[in-house]
N, C-alpha and C positions, 0 to 999 in steps of 0.2 A: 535685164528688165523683169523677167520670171522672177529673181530672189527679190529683188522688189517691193515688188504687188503683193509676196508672199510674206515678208516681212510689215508691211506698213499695217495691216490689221491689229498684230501683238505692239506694234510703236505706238498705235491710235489707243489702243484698250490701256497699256501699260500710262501714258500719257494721260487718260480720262482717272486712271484710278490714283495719280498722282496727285493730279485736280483735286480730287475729291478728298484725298489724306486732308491739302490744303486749307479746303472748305471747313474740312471737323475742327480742324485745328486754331481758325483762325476766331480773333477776339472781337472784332467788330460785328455788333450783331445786325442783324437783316432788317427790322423795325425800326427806327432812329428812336431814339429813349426820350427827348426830348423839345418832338417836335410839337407844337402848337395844337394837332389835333390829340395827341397824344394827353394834354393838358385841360384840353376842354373834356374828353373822356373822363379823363379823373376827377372833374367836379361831377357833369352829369352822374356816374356811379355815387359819389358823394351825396349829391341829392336825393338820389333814389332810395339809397340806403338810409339818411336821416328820416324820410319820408317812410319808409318799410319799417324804421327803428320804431317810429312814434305810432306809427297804426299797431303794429306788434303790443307797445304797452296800454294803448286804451285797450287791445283787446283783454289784454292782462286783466285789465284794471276791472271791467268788466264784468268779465267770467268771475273774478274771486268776491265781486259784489254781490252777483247774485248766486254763488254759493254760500254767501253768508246769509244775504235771505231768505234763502231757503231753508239754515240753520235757526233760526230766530221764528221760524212759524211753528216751530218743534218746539221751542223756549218758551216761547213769552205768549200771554194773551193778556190784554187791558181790561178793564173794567171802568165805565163812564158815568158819572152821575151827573143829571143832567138838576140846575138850579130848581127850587119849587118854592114856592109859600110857609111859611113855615116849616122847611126844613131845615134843621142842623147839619150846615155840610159836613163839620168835623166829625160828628157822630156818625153818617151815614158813610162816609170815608174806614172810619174805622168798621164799622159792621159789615161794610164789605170785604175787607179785608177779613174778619173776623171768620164770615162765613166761605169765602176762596179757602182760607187756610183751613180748614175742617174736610174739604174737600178731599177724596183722593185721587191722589195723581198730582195734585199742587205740590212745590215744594218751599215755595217761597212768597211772601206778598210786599209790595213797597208804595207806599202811598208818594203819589208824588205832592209837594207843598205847593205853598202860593209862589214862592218865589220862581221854585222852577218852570210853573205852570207860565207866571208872568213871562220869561225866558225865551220859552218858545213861542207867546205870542207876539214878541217883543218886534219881529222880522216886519210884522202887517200892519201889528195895532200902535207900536214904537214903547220908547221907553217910560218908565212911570207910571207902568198901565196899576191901576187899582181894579185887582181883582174881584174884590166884594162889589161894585157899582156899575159891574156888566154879570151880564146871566150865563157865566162863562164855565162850564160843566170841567170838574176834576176825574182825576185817571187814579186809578190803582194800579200798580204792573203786578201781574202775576206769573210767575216762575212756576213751570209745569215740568213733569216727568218726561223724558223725550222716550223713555220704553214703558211706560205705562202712562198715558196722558191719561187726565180726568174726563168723564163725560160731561161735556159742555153744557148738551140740552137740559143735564139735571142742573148743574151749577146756573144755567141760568133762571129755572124755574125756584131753584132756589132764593134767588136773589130780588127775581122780581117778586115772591110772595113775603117780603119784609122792607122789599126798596123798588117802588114801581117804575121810580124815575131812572133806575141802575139799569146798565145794557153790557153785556158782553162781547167782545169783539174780537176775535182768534188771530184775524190781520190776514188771514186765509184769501182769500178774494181779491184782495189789492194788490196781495205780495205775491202769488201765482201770476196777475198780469206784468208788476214788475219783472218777473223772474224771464218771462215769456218775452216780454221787448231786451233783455236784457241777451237773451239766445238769440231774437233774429239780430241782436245789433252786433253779437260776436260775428253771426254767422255773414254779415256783410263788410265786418274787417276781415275774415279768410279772405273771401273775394277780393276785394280792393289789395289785401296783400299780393295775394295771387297775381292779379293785373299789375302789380309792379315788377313784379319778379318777372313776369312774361314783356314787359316792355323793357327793362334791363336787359333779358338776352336779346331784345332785336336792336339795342343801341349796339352791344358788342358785337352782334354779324354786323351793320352798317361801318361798324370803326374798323372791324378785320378786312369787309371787302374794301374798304376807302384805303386802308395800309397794305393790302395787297395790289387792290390797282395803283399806288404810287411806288411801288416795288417791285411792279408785276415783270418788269424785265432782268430784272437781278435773279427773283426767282424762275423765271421760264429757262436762265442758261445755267443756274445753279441745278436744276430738275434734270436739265439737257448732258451738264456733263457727268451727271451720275449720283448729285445729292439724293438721298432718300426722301423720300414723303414724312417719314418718323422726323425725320431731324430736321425739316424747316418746318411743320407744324411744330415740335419741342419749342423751337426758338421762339412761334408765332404766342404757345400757350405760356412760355416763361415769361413772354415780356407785358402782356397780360394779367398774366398770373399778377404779376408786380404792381399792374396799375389799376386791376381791381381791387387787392389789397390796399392798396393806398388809399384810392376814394371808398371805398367801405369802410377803413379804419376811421379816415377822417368824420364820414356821416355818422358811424355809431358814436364815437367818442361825443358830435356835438346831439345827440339823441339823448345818451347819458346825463350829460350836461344841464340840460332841459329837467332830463326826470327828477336831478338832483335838486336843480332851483326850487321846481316846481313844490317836492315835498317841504326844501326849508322854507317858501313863505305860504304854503297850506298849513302847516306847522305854528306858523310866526300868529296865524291870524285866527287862532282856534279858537279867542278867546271872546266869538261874537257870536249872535244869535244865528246870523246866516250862518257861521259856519258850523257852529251846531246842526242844521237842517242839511247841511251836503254831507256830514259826517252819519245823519244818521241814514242816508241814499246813498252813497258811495265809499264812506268809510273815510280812512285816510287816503290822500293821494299819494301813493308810496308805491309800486310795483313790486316790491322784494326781492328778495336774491335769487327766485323764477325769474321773474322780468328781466335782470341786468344778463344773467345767464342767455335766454333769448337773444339778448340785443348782440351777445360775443358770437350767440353760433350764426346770428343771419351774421355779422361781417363775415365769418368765415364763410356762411353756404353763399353770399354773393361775389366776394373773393373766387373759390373753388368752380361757381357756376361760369363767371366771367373767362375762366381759365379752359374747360370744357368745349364752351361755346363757340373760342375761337379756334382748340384745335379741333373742332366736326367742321366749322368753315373752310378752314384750310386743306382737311382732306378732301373733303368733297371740291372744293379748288380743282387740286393736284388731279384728281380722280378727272375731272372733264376735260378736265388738258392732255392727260394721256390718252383718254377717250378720243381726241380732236386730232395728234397726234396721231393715232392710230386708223383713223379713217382720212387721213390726209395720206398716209403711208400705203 
């Protein structure tokens, strides 16, 4: 009876680490791959990620709008001549021009014509518009130095002592306020990205603990006879790993998809007055090879997050079960 008792401990231990060879070794894994919640998982990730994909390129789109207008209040300033009573518009078109380019710091002057002028009013006033038979004021663009700009206040004192009706307009004022909605509008796609990515990891704790608690007795005697905590969270973050990959691959890919449509019929349709007027607020609708770049790393950082997320659940799992175990003991 003494060799026994004295034996059954190294039987019991030898027997538990037998188990556990078992355990490493065996192929069926502990999450079922193909279960139903498993599937609903991978769209929700999916949406999230198409969802994060497209807030990511407005933001894109955004930011590089109004760093262009910010580049263009350094460029360009207008010149207006407003209709008068006997005035010769073409003459007072060219003399302003005449006198911007005499200027220094100008580099460049471009009188805009009727036709183009008609163009841009074409969006309000419609097509056809006859310019001579409304009191519709011409533009000169003037091309400035960006490291030596002209002094305005002369240039316009300038202009009004040969053209009263002339006004100069920097674009300053308007393009500071665009620039400014244009920062808080970045600044509340970070957030709203943010708030997806934080609601992402709490679908992925909800899916862990939902596939924990429907496994929760495979793991409690997989734990019992000696499995490691490493190596069923491994199992909890590879399988994971795999199904946040998938629904982020699939959200970015239909994100992409979007951007591409989107630029071939912003593209297709340049050739209108409205789209004139969003080309000259937004630019092209194009993200660029920043933007698609973005779209690869969130799959990857929601892939990699989703992967994370479930093995800190899983530990912290394990962790309170041995805790419970231990004050049961």
């Amino acid at each position: 009876m003494t060799d026994l008792s004295a034996d059954h401990p190294k039987e019991s231990s030898a027997g538990r680490v037998e188990v556990r060879e078992r355990i490493q070794r065996r192929s069926a894994p502990i999450v079922p791959a193909g279960n139903i919640a498993g599937r609903a998982l991978v769209l929700v990730i999916a949406i999230m990620t198409f969802l994060s994909c497209l807030t990511f390129g407005a933001v894109t789109l955004v930011r590089d709008t109004a760093s262009v207008w910010e580049n263009q209040i350094s460029r360009e300033a207008t010149i207006q001549i407003k209709p008068a009573d006997g005035l010769d518009m073409e003459a007072a078109l060219a003399t302003a021009a005449e006198i911007a380019a005499a200027t220094p710091g100008v580099t460049g002057t471009r009188i805009v014509d009727r036709d183009a002028t008609a163009r841009l009013l074409e969006p309000w006033l419609g097509a056809g518009l006859d310019i001579e038979a409304l009191p519709v004021p011409r533009l000169v663009i003037v091309t400035i130095d960006e490291v030596n700009p002209p002094d305005f206040t002369a240039l316009r004192t300038a202009l009004a002592g040969k053209l009263p009706t002339a006004g100069l307009d920097d674009h300053r004022t308007w393009v500071d306020r665009l620039v400014a909605m244009a920062r808080t509008t970045v600044a509340i796609g970070i957030a709203v990205l943010a708030l997806m990515l934080a609601a992402t990891v709490l679908t992925v704790v909800f899916a862990t603990r939902g596939a924990m608690a429907g496994n929760g007795h495979i793991i409690e005697v997989l734990h019992f006879v000696g499995a490691e905590a490493r190596f069923i969270a491994r199992e909890f973050r590879r399988h994971f790993l795999l199904t946040g990959m998938k629904g982020a691959a699939a959200g970015g890919a239909a994100a992409i998809l979007v951007f591409i449509v989107f630029s071939w019929w912003s593209s297709r349709n340049m050739a209108t007055p409205q789209a004139d007027q969003a080309t000259a607020l937004f630019g092209h609708f194009a993200i660029g090879w920043a933007g698609y770049l973005g779209v690869f790393l969130m799959v990857l950082v929601i892939g990699v997050l989703t992967a994370a997320t479930s093995h800190a659940t899983v530990v912290a799992f394990l962790s309170d079960l041995d805790a419970r175990q231990t004050d049961t003991g």
